[in-house]
C-alpha positions as CSV (number, residue, x, y, z in Angstrom):
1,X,82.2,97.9,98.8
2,X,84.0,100.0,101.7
3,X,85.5,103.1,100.4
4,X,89.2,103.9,101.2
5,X,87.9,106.0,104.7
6,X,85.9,103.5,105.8
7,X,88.9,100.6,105.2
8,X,90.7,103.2,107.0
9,X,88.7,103.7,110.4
10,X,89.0,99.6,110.5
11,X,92.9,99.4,110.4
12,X,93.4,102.2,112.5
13,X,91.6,101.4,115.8
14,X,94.4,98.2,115.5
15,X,97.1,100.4,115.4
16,X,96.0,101.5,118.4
17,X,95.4,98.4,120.5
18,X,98.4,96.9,119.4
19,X,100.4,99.8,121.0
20,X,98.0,99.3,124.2
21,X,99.1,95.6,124.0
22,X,102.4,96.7,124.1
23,X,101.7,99.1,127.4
24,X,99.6,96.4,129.0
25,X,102.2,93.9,129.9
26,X,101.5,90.8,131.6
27,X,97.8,91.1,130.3
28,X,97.4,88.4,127.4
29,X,97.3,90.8,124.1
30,X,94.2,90.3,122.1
31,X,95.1,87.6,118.8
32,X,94.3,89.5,115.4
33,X,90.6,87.8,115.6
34,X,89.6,88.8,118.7
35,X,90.7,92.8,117.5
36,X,89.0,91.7,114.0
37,X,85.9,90.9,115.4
38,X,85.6,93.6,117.9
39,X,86.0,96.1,115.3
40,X,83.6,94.7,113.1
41,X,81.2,94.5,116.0
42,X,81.6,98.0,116.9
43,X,80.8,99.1,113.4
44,X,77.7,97.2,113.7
45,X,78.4,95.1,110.8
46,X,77.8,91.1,110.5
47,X,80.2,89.0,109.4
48,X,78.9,88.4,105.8
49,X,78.4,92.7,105.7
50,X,82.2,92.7,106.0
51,X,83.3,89.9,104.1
52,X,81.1,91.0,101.0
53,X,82.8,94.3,101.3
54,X,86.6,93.1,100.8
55,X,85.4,90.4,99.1
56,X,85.9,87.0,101.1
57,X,83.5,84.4,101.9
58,X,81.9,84.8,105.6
59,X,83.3,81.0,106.5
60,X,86.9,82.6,105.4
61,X,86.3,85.9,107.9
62,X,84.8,83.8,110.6
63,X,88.5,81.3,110.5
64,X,89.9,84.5,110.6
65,X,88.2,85.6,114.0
66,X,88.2,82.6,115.7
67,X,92.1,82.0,115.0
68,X,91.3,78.9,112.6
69,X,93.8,81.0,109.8
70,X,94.7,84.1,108.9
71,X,94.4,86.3,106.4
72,X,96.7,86.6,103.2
73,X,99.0,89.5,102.3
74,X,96.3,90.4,99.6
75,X,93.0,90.6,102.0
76,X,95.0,92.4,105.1
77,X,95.5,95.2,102.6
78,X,91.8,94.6,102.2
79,X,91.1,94.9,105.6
80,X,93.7,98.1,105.9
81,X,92.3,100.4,103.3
């Protein structure tokens, strides 16, 4: 299981790119899978490493990064802590 930090370092970096969305305009922004997936690609983690940590399936996390759904309330604040 992540701790709170490490929950942390994933939500901030998409605090981040979803201001440099906002400065980037005219450039399509990035969907909330495409940031998901980068930031759990730059951790070097595999989709069932992350989805065993806030405690999803890794089908759910992978509909989640290719757009197929989203997340629910509860597992965003999984993904923000």
């Amino acid at each position: 299981m992540l701790t709170n930090n490490q929950l942390k370092d994933i939500i901030q970096p998409m605090i981040v790119w979803n201001a440099l969305n906002e400065k980037l305009k005219g450039e399509t922004p990035m969907t909330f899978g495409e940031k998901l997936q980068a930031l759990r690609k730059a951790r070097g983690w595999s989709q069932e490493e992350l989805a065993t940590q806030i405690n999803v399936s890794r089908q759910a996390l992978s509909k989640w990064e290719s757009g197929a759904s989203v997340p629910d309330t509860e597992n965003v604040v999984a993904l923000s802590r």
